[in-house]
C-alpha positions as CSV (number, residue, x, y, z in Angstrom):
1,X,-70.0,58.3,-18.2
2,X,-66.8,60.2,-18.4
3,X,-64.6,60.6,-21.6
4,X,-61.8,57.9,-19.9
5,X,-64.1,55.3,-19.3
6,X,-65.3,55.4,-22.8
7,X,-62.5,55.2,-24.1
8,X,-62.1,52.0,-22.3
9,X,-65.4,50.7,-23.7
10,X,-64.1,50.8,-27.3
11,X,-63.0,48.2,-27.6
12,X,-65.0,46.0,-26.1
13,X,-68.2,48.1,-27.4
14,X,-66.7,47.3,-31.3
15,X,-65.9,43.4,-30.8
16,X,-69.9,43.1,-29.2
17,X,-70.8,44.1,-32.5
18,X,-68.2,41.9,-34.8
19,X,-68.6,38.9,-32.2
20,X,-71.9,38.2,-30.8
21,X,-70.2,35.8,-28.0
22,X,-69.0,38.9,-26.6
23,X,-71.7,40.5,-24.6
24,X,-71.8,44.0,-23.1
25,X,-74.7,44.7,-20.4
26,X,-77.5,47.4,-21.7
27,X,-76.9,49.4,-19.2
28,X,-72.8,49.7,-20.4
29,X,-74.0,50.1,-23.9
30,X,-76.8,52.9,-23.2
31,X,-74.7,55.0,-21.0
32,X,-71.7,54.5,-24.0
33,X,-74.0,55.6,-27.1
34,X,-75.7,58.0,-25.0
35,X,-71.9,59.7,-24.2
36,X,-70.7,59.3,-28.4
37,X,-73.8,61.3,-28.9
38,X,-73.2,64.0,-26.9
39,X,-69.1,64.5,-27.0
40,X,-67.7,65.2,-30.6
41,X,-64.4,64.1,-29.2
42,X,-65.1,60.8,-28.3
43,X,-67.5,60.3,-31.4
44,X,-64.6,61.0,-33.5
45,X,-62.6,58.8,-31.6
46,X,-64.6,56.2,-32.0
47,X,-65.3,56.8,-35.8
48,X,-61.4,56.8,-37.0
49,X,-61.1,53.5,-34.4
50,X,-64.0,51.8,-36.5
51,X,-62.4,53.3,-39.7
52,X,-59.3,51.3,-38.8
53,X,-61.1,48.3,-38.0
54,X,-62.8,47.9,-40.9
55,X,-59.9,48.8,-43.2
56,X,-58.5,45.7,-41.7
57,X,-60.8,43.5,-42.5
58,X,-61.2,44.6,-46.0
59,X,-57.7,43.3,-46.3
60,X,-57.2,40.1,-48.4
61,X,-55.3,36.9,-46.8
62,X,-51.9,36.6,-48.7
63,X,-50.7,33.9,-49.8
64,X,-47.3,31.8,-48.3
65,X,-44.2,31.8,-50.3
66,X,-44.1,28.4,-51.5
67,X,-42.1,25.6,-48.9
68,X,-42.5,28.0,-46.1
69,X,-44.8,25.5,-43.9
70,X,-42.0,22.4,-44.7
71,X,-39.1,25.0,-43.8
72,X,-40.6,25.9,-40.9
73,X,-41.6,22.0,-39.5
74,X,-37.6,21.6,-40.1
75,X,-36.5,24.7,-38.4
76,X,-38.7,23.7,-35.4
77,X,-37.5,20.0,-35.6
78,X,-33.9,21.1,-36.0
79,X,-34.5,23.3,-32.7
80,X,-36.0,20.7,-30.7
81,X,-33.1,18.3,-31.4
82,X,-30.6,21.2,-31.2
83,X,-32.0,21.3,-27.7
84,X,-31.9,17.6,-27.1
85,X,-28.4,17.6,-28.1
86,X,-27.0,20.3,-25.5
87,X,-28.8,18.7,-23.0
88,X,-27.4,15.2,-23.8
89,X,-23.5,17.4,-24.0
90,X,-24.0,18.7,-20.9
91,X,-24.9,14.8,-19.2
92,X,-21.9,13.6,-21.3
93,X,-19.6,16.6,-20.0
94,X,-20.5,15.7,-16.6
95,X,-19.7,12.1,-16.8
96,X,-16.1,12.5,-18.3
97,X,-15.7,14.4,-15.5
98,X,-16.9,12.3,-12.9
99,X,-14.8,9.3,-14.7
100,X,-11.6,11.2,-14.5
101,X,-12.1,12.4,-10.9
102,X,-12.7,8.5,-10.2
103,X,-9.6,7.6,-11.9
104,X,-7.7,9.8,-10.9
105,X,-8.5,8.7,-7.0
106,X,-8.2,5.5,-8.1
107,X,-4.2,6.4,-8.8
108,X,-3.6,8.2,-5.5
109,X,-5.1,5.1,-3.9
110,X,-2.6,3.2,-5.7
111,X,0.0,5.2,-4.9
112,X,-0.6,5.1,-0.9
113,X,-1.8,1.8,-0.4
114,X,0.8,0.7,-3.2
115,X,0.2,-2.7,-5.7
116,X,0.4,-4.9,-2.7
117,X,-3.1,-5.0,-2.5
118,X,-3.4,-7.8,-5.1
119,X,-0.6,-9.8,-3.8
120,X,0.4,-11.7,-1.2
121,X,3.2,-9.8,0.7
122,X,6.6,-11.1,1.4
123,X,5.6,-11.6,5.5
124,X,2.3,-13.3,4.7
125,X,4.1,-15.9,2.3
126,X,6.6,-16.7,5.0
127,X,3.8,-17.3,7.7
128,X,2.2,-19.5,4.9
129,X,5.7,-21.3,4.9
130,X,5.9,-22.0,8.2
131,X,1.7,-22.8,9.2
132,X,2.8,-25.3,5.9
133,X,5.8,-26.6,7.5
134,X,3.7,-27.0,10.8
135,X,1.0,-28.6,9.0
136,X,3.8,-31.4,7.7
137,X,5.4,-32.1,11.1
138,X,2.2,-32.6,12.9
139,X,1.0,-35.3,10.1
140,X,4.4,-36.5,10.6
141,X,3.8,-36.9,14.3
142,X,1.1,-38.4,13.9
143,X,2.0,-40.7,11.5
144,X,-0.4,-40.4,9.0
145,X,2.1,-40.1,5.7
146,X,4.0,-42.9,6.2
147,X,2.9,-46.1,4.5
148,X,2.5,-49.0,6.6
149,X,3.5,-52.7,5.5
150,X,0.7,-55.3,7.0
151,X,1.5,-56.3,10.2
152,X,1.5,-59.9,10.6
153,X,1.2,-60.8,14.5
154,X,-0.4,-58.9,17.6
155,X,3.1,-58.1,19.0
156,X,3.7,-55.5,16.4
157,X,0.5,-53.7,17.4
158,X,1.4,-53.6,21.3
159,X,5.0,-52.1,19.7
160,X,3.0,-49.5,17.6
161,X,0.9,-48.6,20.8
162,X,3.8,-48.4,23.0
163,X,5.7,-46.2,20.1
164,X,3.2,-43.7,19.7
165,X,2.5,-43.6,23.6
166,X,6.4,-42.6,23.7
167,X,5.5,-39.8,21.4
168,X,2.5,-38.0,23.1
169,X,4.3,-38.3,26.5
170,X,7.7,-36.8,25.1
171,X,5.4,-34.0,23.6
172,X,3.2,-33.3,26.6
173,X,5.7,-34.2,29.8
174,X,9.1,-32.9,29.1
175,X,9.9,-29.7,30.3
176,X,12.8,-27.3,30.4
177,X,15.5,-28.2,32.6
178,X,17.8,-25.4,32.0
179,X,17.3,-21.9,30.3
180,X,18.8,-21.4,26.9
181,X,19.8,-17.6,27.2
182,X,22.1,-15.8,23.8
183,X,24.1,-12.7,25.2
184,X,25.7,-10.0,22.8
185,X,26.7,-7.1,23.0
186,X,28.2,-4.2,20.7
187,X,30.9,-1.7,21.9
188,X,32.1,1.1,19.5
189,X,35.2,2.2,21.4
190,X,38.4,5.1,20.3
191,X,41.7,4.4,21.7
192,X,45.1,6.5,21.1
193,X,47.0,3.0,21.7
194,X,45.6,1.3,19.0
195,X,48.3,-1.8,18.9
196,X,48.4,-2.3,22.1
197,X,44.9,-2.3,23.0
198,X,44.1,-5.3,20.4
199,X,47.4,-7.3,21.8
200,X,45.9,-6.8,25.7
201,X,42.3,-7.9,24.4
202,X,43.5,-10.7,22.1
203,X,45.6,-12.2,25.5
204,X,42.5,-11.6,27.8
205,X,40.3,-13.1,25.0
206,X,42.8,-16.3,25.2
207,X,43.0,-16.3,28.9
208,X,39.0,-17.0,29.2
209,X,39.2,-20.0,26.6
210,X,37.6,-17.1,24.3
211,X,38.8,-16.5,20.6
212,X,38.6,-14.2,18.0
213,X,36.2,-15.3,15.7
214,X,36.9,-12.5,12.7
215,X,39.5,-9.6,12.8
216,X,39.0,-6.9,10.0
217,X,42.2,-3.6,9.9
218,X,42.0,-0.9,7.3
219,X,42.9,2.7,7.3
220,X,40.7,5.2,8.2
221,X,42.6,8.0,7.5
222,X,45.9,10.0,6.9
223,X,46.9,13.2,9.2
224,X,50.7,14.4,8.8
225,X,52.2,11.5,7.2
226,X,50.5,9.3,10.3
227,X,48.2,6.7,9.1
228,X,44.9,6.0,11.6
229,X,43.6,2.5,11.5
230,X,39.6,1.2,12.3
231,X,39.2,-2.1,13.5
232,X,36.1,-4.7,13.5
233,X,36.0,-7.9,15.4
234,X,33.7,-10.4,16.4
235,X,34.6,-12.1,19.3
236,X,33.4,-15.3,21.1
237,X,33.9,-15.8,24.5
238,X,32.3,-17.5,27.6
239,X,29.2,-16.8,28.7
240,X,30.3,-17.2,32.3
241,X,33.0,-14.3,31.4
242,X,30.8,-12.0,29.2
243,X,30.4,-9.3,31.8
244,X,34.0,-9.6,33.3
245,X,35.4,-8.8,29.1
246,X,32.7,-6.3,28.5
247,X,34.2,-4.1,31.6
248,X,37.8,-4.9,30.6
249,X,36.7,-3.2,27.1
250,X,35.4,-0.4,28.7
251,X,38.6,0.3,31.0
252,X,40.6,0.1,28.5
253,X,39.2,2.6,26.1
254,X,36.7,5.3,25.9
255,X,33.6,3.9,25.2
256,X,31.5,6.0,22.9
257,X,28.6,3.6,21.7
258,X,27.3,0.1,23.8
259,X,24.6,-1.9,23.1
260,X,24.3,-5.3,25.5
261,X,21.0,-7.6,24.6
262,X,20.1,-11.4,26.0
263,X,17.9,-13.5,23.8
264,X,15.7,-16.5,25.7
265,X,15.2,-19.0,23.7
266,X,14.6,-21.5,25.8
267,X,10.5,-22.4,24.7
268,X,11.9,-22.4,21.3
269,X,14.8,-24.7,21.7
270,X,13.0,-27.7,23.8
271,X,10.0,-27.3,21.1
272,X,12.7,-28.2,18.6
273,X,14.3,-30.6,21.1
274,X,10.7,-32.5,21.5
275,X,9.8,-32.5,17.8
276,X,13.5,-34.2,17.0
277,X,13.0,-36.3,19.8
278,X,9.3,-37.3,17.7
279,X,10.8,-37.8,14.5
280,X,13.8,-40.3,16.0
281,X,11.4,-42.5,17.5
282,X,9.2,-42.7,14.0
283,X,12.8,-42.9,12.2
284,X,12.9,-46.3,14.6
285,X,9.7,-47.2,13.8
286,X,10.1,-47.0,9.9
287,X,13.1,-49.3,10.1
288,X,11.0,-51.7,11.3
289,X,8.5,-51.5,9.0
290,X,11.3,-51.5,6.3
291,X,12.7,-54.4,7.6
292,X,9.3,-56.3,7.4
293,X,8.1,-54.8,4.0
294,X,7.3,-58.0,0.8
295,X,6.7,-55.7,-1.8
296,X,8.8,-52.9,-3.7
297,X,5.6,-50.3,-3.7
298,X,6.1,-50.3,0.2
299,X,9.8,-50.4,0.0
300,X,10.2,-47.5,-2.1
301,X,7.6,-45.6,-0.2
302,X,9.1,-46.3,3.1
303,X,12.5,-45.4,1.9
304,X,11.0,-42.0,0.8
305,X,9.7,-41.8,3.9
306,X,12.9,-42.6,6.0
307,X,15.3,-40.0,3.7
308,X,12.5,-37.1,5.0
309,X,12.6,-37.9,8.4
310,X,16.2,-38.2,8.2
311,X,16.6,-34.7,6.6
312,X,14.0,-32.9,9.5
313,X,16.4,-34.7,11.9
314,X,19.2,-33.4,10.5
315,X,17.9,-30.0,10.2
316,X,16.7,-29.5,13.8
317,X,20.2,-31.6,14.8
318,X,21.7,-27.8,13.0
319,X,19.5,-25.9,15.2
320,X,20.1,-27.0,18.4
321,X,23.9,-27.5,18.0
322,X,23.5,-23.7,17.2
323,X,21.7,-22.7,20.2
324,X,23.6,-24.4,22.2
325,X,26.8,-23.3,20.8
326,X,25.6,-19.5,21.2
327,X,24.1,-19.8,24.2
328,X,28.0,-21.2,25.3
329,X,30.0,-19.0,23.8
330,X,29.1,-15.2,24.0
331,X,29.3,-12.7,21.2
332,X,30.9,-9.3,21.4
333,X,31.0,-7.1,18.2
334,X,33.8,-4.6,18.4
335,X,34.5,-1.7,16.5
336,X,37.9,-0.4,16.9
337,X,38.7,3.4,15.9
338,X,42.6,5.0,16.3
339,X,42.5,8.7,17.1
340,X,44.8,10.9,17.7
341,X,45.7,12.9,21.3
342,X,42.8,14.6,22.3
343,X,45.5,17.8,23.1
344,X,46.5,18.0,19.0
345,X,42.8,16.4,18.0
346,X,41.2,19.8,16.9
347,X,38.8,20.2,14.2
348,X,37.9,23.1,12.3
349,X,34.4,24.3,12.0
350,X,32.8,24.6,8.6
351,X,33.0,27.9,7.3
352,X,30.1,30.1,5.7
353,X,30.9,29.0,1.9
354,X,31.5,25.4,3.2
355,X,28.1,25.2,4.8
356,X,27.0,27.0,1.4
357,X,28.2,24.7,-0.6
358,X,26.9,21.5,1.5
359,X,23.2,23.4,1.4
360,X,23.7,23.3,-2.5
361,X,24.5,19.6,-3.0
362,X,22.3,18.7,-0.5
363,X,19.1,20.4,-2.5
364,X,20.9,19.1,-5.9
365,X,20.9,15.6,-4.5
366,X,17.0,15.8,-2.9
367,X,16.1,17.1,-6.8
368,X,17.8,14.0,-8.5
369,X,16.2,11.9,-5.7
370,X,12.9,12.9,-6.4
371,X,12.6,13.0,-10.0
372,X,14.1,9.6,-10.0
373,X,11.4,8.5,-7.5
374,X,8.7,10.4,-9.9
375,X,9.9,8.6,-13.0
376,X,9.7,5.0,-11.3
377,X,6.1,6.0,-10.0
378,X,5.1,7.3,-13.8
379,X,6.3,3.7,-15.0
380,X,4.7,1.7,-12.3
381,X,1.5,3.3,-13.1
382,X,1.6,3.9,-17.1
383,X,-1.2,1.6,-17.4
384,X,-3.6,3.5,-15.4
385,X,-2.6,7.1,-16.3
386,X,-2.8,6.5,-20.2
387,X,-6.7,6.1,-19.8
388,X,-6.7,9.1,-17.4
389,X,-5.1,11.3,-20.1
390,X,-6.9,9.7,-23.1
391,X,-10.3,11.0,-21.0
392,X,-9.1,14.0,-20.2
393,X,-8.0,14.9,-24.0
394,X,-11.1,13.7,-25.3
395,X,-13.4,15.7,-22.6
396,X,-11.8,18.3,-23.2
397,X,-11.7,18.3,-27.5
398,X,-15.8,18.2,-26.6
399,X,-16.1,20.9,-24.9
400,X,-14.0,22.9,-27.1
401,X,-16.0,21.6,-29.8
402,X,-19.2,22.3,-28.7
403,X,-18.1,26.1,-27.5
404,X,-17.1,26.7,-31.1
405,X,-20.6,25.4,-32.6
């Protein structure tokens, strides 16, 4: 055995003597003796090593100060929950996050979709209207809200029979036997003869059994003492001549804007046509319940009854006397504007601050427009962006908090 590998044994050689759990083989232990004995070296090595050892031992146990175990169960106790604690921070840190993220994608939601998710919109409640109104004709065709008196012989069942047949066959076999087509047209036109251009058109309007339906003259403007006048009317004219005006227009001026359109409304007025035509012949038939009614409950309902029907009839009278009056008669919107000769009619162009200027209140106005559209947006959603800020705040106190501890 060489002086490094007893130096390794040392160790081991000195606890097989303190500990006899600790084994070392003979052989190990021969070969180790057998080198102390014949290096000085290693024998004093091992000598001031055992010296050590045993000096250890010698030494007495001291003593704890007094409350040291107690102190130390609360330092440990305190470190466990100290541990606890930053782990529970850092769950709570991440939800105030996540909540604010959520809320504040709940207000951009908002904000595109807009609040009229939890309404009904404006178009919705007018198809509502009319599927209502719908609903309340067709129980009026069919009778079934008007309160019958008892009928006292067989012949006013055959009448009843033969009424409603009436119905069903007005409904289902009258068809349209002329098409109900509305023309107009819009003409923006510039003339240099202003006067005499509305005196030609007012005596060609006349000579077609047309008319003028509104006239509207102001002043558009002042050039050189000269005053240049605009002009809006709405003429009527008919629809037989609606072409043959529309070109006398356009001869007669320079055209610089035109807009011709024709409207069929044929399906719509003879669905109007058949449901009048229904509510006429249970007007009839009402009457002669009315006339046959003994008691006031059926009098007074009946009457009710009657002063509906009578107001539907009325109302759909309206309509088609306005259908037909403009399918009839034509309409022609007409905007008038005086110029002046196109040989003295010469317009500057802007000039460099002019265009400056314009670029200036242009942006000015675009500011103003949209802080006015951010302040009505901060107001419409006030209730949702308190709790956003309130989160925010207090996430953020916490964090601060717990950096400074």
């Amino acid at each position: 055995m060489d002086c490094i590998k007893f130096k390794e044994l040392i160790q081991d050689y000195i606890d097989a003597e303190l500990d006899n759990s600790i084994t070392l083989t003979s052989e190990a232990k021969k070969e180790f003796e057998e080198h102390m004995e014949a290096c000085s070296a290693c024998k004093a090595e091992f000598t001031a090593y055992q010296k050590m050892i045993n000096s250890v031992h010698a030494l007495k146990p001291e003593k704890l100060p007094e409350g040291y175990c107690k102190r130390l169960n609360t330092r440990l106790k305190s470190s466990k929950l100290e541990v606890i604690r930053k782990k529970k921070f850092k769950y709570t840190r991440y939800i105030g996050i996540a909540a604010a993220f959520v809320l504040v994608a709940l207000i951009v939601n908002f904000a595109l979709n807009g609040i009229g998710n939890n309404s009904i919109s404006m178009n919705d409640m007018a198809i509502n209207d009319n599927y209502a109104n719908y609903d309340a004709k067709g129980e009026a065709d069919n009778g079934a809200t008007a309160p019958e008196a008892p009928r006292d012989d067989a012949k006013s069942d055959e009448s009843y029979v033969a009424q409603k047949n009436m119905t069903l066959t007005s409904q289902t076999s009258q068809k349209p036997s002329q098409e109900k087509i509305i023309k107009s047209g819009y003409l923006y036109i510039e003339t240099i003869e202003f006067d005499k251009l509305i005196e030609s058109l007012s005596l060609e309007i006349k000579n077609v059994n047309g008319y003028i339906e509104n006239s509207e003259i102001s002043i558009r403007e002042k050039i050189e003492n000269k005053s240049y006048r605009y002009a809006n009317l709405n003429l009527r004219v008919p629809k037989e001549v609606f072409e043959n005006i529309i070109i006398y227009i356009e001869g007669n001026s320079e055209v610089t804007t035109k807009n011709i359109s024709e409207t069929d409304v044929t399906k719509d007025y003879y669905d109007k046509q058949n449901i009048l035509t229904n509510l006429q012949i249970q007007e009839n038939r009402l009457r002669e319940l009315y006339g046959k009614a003994e008691t006031i409950t059926d009098i007074l309902a009946l009457e009710n009854e009657i002063r509906r029907i009578r107001t539907e009839i009325d109302t759909y009278s309206i309509d088609l006397s306005n259908i037909d009056d403009r399918v009839s008669m034509a309409t022609i919107q007409l905007g008038i504007v005086e110029i002046q000769d196109k040989d003295i009619n010469i317009k500057a162009e802007d000039g460099l601050w002019t265009k400056a200027k314009k670029g200036f209140i242009r942006t000015i106005n675009n500011i103003i427009d949209f802080l006015q559209a951010l302040i009505i947006w901060l107001i419409s959603y006030i209730l949702i962006i308190i709790p956003v800020v309130v989160v925010v705040i207090i996430t953020y106190l916490r964090i601060k908090k717990n950096k400074k501890s």
